[in-house]
C-alpha positions in Angstrom: -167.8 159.6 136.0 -168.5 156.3 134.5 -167.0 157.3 131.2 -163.7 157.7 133.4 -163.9 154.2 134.9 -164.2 152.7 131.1 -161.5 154.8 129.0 -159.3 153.7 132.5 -160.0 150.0 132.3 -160.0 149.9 128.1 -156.7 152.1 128.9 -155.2 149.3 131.3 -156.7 146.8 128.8 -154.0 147.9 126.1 -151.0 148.7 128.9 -151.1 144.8 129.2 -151.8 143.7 125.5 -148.7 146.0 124.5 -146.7 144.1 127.4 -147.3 141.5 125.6 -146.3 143.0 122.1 -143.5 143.9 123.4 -142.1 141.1 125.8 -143.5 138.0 124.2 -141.8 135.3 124.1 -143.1 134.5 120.4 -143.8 136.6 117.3 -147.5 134.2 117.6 -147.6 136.1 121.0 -147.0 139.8 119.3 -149.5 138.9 117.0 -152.2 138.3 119.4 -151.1 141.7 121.5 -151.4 143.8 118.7 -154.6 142.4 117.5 -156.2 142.8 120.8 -154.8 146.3 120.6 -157.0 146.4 117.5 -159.9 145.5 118.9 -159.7 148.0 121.5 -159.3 150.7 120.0 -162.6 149.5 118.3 -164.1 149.7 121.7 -162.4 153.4 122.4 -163.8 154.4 119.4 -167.2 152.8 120.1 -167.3 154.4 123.5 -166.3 157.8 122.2 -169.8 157.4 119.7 -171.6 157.2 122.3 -170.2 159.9 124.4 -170.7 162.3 121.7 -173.8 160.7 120.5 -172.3 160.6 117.0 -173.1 158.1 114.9 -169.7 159.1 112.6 -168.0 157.2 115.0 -169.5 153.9 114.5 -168.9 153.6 110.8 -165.1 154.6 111.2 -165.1 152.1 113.9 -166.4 149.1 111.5 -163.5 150.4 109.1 -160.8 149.6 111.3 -162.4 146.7 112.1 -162.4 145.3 108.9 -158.7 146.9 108.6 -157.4 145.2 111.4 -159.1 142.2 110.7 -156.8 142.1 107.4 -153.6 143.3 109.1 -153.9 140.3 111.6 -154.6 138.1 108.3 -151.7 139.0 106.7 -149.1 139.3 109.2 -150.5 135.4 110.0 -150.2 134.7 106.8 -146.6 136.0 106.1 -145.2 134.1 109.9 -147.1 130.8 108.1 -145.4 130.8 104.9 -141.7 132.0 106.2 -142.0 128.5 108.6 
């Protein structure tokens, strides 16, 4: 049951950041949505590690960590140098 309540509220979590990916008013605003997208689908997977009690899960999570981490880094850093 309390599973349930987490996937819902990490699931509303990224209904709202993509709101914001999509409707923002700036591309500095997409930027942020997507990478707190990013970041929970960190969390989903983390969750999902320890609902399975795998510990798999945890080292594909600190991939797309570091993955994300560099999408958000260059995305930045392309919107910086086309000002």
């Amino acid at each position: 049951m309390s599973m349930t309540i987490v996937f819902a509220l990490i699931g509303v979590g990224i209904l709202l950041s993509a709101l914001r990916l999509f409707k923002g008013p700036s591309t500095m605003d997409r930027i942020v949505g997507i990478d707190t997208i990013n970041m929970m689908v960190v969390g989903v997977i983390g969750v999902l590690a320890v609902y399975f009690k795998n510990g798999l899960y945890l080292d594909i999570a600190i991939v797309y960590a570091v993955l994300a981490f560099l999408e958000t880094v260059v995305i930045a850093r392309y919107m910086e140098g086309r000002q």
